[in-house]
C-alpha positions in Angstrom: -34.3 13.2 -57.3 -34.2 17.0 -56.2 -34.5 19.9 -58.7 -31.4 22.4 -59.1 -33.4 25.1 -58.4 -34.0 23.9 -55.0 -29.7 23.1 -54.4 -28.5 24.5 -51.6 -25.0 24.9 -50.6 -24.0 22.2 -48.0 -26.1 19.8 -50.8 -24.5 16.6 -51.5 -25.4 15.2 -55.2 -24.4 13.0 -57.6 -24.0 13.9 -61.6 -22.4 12.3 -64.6 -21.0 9.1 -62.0 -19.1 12.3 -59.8 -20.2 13.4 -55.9 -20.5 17.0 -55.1 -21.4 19.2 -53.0 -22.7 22.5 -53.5 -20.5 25.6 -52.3 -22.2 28.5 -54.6 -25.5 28.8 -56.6 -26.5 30.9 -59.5 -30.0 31.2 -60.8 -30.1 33.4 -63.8 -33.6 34.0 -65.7 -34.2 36.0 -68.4 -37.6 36.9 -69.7 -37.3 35.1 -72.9 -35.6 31.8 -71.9 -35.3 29.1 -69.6 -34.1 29.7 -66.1 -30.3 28.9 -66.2 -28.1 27.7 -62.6 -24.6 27.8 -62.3 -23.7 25.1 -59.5 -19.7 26.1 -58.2 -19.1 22.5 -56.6 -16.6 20.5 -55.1 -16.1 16.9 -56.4 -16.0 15.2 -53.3 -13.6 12.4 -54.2 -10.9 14.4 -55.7 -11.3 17.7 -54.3 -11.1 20.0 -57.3 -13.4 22.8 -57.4 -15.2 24.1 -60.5 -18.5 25.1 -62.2 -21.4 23.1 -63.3 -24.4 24.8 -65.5 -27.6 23.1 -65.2 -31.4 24.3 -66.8 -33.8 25.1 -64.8 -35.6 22.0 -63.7 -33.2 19.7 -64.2 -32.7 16.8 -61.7 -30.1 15.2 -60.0 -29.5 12.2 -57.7 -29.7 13.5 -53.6 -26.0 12.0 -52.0 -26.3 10.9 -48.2 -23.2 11.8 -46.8 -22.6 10.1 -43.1 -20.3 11.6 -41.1 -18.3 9.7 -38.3 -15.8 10.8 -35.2 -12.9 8.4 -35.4 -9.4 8.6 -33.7 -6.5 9.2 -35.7 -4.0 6.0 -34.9 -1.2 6.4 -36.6 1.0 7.0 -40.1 1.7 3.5 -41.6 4.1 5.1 -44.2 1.8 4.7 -47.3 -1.5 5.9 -45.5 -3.2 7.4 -42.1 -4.9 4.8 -39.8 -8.5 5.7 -38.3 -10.4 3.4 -35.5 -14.3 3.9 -34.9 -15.0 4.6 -31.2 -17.8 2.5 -30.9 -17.1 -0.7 -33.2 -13.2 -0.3 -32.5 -13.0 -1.3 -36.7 -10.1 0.4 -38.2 -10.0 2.6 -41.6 -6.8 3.6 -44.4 -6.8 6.5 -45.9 -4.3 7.2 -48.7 -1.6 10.1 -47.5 -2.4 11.6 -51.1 -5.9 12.3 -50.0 -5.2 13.5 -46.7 -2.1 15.8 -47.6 -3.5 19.3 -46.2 -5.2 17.6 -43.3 -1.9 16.0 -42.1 -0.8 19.0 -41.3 -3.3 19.9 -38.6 -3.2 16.1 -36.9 -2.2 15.0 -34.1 -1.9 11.1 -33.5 -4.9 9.8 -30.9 -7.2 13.2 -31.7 -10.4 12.5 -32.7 -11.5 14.1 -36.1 -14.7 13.7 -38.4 -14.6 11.2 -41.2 -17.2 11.6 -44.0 -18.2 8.5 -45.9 -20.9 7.9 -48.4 -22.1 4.0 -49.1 -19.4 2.7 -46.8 -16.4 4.5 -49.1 -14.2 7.1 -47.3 -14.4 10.5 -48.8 -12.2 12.2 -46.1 -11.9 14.0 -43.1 -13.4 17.4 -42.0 -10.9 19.5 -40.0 -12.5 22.1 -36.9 -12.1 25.3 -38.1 -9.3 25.8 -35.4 -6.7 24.0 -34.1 -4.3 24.1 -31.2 -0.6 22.7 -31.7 2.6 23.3 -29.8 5.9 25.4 -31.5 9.0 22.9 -31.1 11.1 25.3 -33.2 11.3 28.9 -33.6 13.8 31.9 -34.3 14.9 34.4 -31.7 13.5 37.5 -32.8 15.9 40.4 -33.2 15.2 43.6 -31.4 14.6 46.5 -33.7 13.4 44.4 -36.2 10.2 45.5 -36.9 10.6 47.3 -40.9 8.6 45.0 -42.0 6.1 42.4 -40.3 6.6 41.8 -37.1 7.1 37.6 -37.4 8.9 35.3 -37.5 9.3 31.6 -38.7 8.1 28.6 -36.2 7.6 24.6 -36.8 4.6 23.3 -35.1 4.6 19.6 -33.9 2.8 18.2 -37.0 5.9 19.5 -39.1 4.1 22.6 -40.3 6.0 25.7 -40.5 4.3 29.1 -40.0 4.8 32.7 -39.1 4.2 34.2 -35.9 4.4 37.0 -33.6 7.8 38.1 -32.2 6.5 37.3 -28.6 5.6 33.4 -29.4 8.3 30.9 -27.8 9.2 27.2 -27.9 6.9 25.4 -26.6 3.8 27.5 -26.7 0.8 26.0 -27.4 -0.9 28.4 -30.5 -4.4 28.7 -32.8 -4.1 27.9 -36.2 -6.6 28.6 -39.1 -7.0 25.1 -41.2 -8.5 26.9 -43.8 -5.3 28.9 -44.8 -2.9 27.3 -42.4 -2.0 30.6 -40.7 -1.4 31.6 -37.0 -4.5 32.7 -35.2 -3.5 33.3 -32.1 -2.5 31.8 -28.4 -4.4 28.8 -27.2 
């Protein structure tokens, strides 16, 4: 059992038959009451975010989360094939889980799968990634009142804004946090 007091975020717990993991903490303590801490956690299986208040000394059940490189296979229509390196065994994971992540995948990369008593949680995506524009405007000389972008389509089938100077088939940085153009690769 660990103590709230002693969460950390980056903490994986369990609470109420839900897994979490700690992104925020909050300890407030007042001279004439009981230490009280705010938890702001993400519910690991369904991704929702939101706010937990615990008091101080309260314990909860310590989650091992395993992570696990796999290669991403293919798209079987109804949900994204994984294989382990090393055993060669072969995971599904539901497209509804993965619908952000699908945008920053490219078939035979390997990405990081995290699981927790053999049940897939979902994937962790590098903070980074590279992908290649297949389609983007021209960009119109002089036309600069505003932003300086324009549209592009990346090869996942994302579509982004980018820099006048970008041109098919350039090979670009994109943030997976916000899905926004970060630069050339």
């Amino acid at each position: 059992m660990i103590i709230v007091n002693d969460l950390k975020p980056g903490t994986a717990f369990e609470h109420e038959g839900n897994l979490y993991t700690v992104l925020n903490l909050d300890l407030n303590k007042t001279a004439m009451r009981q230490m009280i801490v705010k938890a702001k956690v993400k519910n690991l299986r369904t991704g929702v975010i939101n706010e937990i208040s615990f008091t101080g000394g309260d314990k909860v059940e310590p989650a091992h989360v395993d992570r696990k490189v796999m290669q991403y296979l293919y798209d079987d229509g109804e949900s994204l094939v994984f294989m382990d390196n090393e055993t060669y065994e072969q995971v599904e994971i539901p497209k509804s889980r993965l619908e952000w992540e699908m945008k920053f995948m490219k078939v035979n990369e390997n990405v990081t799968i995290t699981m927790y008593e053999q049940e897939v949680i979902g994937v962790i995506l590098p903070d980074k990634v590279a992908l290649q524009i297949v389609e983007c405007e021209q960009a119109v000389k002089g036309d600069t009142a505003t932003s300086a972008s324009k549209n592009a389509k990346v090869e996942t089938g994302l579509e982004i804004k980018v820099p006048l100077f970008i041109q098919n088939g350039e090979m670009v940085l994109i943030s997976t946090a916000d899905g926004k153009y970060s630069g050339r690769a």
